[in-house]
C-alpha positions in Angstrom: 60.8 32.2 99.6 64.1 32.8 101.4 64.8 33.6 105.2 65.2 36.6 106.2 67.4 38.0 108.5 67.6 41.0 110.6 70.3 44.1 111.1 72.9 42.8 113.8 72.1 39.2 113.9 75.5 37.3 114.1 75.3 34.0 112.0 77.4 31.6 111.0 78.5 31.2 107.3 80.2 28.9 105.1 82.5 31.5 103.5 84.3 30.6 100.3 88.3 32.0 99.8 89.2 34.8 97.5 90.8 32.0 95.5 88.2 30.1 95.6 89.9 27.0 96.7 87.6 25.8 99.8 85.0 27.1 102.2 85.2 27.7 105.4 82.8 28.1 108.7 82.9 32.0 109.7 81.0 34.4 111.9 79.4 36.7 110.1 77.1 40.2 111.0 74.1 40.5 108.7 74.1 44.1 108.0 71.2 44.0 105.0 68.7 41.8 103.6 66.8 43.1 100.9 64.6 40.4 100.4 65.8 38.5 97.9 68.3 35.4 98.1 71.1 37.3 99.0 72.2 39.1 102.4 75.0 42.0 102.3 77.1 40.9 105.5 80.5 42.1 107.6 82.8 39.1 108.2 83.6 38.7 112.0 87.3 37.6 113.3 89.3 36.8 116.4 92.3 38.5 115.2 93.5 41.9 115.9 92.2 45.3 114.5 93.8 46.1 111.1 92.0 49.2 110.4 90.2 52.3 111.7 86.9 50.6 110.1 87.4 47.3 112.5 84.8 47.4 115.0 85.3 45.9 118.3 82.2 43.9 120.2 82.5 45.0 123.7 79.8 42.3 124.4 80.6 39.4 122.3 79.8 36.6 124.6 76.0 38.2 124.4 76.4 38.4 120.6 77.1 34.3 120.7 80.5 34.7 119.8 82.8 32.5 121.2 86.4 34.7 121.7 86.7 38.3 121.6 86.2 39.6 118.2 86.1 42.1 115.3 83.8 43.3 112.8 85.6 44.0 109.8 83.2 46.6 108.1 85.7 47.0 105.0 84.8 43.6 104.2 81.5 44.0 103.2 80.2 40.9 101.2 77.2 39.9 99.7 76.2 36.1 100.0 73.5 33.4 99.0 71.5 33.0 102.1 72.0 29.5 101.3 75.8 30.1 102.9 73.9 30.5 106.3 74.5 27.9 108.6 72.8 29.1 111.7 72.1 31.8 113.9 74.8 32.4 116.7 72.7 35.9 118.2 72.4 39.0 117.8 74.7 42.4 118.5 73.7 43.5 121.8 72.5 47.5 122.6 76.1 48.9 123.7 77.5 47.5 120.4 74.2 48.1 117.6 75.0 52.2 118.6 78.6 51.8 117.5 77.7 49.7 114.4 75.6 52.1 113.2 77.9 54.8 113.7 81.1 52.6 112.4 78.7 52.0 108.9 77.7 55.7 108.7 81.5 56.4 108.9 82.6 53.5 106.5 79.8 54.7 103.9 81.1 58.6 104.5 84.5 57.4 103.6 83.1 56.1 100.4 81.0 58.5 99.4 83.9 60.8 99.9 85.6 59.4 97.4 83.1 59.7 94.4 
C-alpha cells in the first residue's frame, strides 16, 4: 500500500523535465490523492507570476517553503508517489481559502471550454 497524502501538504518531489533529460528536486502542492500510486500535484516556484492561474502563498515560510513562492495551478501533474521525497508542510489557513478558490477558477476555465 502507498502513502497517502493530504489536500495542501507541500512536499518535495524529484520532478523529471518535459524532455526527459534529468530530474530535478521541486516543491510541490499535493492537490489529490485518490488512493492509488499516483498523486495529482501543482508544481511550486520562486519565480515570478506568469499567469492569472499563479497563486501566491502569503505564508510560505509556515508552508515550509524556503523563498517566497508560487503555485502554478496550470501545471497540474500527476506523479508516482514514489517521486516524493519528503514532506516540507502544509498550506496554512489564509492560503487553503485562496487555493480552493484559485482551483474552482482554474477548473471553471476548463470546463468552459468543453
Amino acid at each position: 500500500m502507498s502513502a497517502r497524502y493530504s489536500p495542501g501538504q507541500i512536499l518535495l518531489a524529484a520532478l523529471a523535465f518535459s524532455n526527459q533529460a534529468g530530474v530535478k528536486r521541486r516543491p510541490v502542492v499535493g492537490l489529490y490523492d485518490g488512493g492509488d500510486d499516483d498523486l495529482l500535484v501543482a508544481p511550486i516556484t520562486s519565480h515570478a507570476a506568469r499567469s492569472a492561474h499563479d497563486l501566491s502563498l502569503s505564508e510560505w515560510r509556515q508552508a515550509g517553503l524556503r523563498l517566497p513562492s508560487i503555485a502554478r495551478l496550470e501545471k497540474l501533474a500527476t506523479v508516482e508517489k514514489g517521486t516524493i521525497i519528503r514532506p516540507l508542510g502544509q498550506v496554512s489557513g489564509a492560503d487553503r481559502q485562496q487555493f480552493k478558490s484559485a482551483i474552482q477558477a482554474i477548473f471553471a476555465t476548463i470546463l468552459s471550454g468543453w
